[in-house]
C-alpha positions as CSV (number, residue, x, y, z in Angstrom):
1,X,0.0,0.0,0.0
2,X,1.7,3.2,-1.5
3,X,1.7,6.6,0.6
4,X,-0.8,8.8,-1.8
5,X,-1.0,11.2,1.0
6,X,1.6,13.8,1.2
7,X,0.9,16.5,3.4
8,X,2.3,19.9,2.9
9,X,3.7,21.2,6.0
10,X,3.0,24.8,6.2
11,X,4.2,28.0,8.6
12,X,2.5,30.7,8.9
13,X,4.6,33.9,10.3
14,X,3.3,36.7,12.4
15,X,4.3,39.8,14.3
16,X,2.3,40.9,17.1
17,X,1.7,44.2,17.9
18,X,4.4,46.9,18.5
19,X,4.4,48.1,22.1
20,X,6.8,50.2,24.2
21,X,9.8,47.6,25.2
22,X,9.0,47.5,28.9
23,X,5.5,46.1,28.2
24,X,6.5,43.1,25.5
25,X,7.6,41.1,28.0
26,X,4.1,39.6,29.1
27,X,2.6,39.7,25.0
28,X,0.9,36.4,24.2
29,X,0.9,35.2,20.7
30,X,-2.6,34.5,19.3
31,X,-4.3,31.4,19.9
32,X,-2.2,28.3,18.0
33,X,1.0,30.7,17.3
34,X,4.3,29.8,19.4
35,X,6.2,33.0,20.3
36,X,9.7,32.3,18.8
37,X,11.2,35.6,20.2
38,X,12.8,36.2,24.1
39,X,12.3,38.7,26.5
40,X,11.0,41.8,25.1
41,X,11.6,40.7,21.4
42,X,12.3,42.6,18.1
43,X,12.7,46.4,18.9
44,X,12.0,47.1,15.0
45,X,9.1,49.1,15.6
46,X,7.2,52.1,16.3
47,X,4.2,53.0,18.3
48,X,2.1,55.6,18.5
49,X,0.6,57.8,21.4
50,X,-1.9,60.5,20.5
51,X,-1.8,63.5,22.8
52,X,-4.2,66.2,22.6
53,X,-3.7,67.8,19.0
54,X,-0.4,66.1,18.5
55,X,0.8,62.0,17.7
56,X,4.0,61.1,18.9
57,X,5.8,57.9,17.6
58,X,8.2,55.7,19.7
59,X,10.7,52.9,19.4
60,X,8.8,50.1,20.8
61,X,9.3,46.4,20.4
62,X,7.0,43.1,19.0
63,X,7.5,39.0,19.0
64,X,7.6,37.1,16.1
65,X,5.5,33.9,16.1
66,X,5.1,31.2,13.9
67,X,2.4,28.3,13.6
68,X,2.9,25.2,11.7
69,X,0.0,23.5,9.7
70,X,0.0,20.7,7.6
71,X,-1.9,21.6,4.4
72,X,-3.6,17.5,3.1
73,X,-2.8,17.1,-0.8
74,X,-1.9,13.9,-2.5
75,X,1.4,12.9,-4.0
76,X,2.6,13.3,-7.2
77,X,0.6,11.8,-9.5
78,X,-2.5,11.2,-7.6
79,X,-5.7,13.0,-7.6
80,X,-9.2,13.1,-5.9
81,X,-10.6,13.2,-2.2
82,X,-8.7,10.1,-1.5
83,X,-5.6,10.4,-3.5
84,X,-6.8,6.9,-5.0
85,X,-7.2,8.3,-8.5
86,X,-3.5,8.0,-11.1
């Protein structure tokens, strides 16, 4: 019995939002994502604080997360719901 099956492992890449530094420390990734940064993570960023009539913009820092999924599709030269078809 021949593997018709091949799955195509997938990863999906995210940034969360950027935050001052200080507070990056405690940011979850969403739901399914695994945080692959440490500590307060990339500071490659810039937040924004609006005051009164004015917006500021800070350095502020974000974690990268990834999530891996495995996309079903048949192997080469196999075709339908079940892969069965040549």
């Amino acid at each position: 019995q021949m593997k018709k099956q091949c799955n195509q492992k997938l990863l999906i890449r995210m940034k969360t939002e950027c935050v001052p530094c200080s507070l990056n420390h405690g940011t979850q990734c969403p739901a399914g994502y695994t945080k692959i940064t440490r500590g307060t993570g990339l500071s490659d960023c810039r937040y924004y604080l609006e005051i009164k009539t004015h917006t500021l913009s800070f350095p502020g820092c974000r974690h990268r997360c990834v999530k891996q999924f495995e996309q079903p599709e048949c192997c080469q030269g196999h075709w339908g719901p079940d892969c069965m078809g040549k």
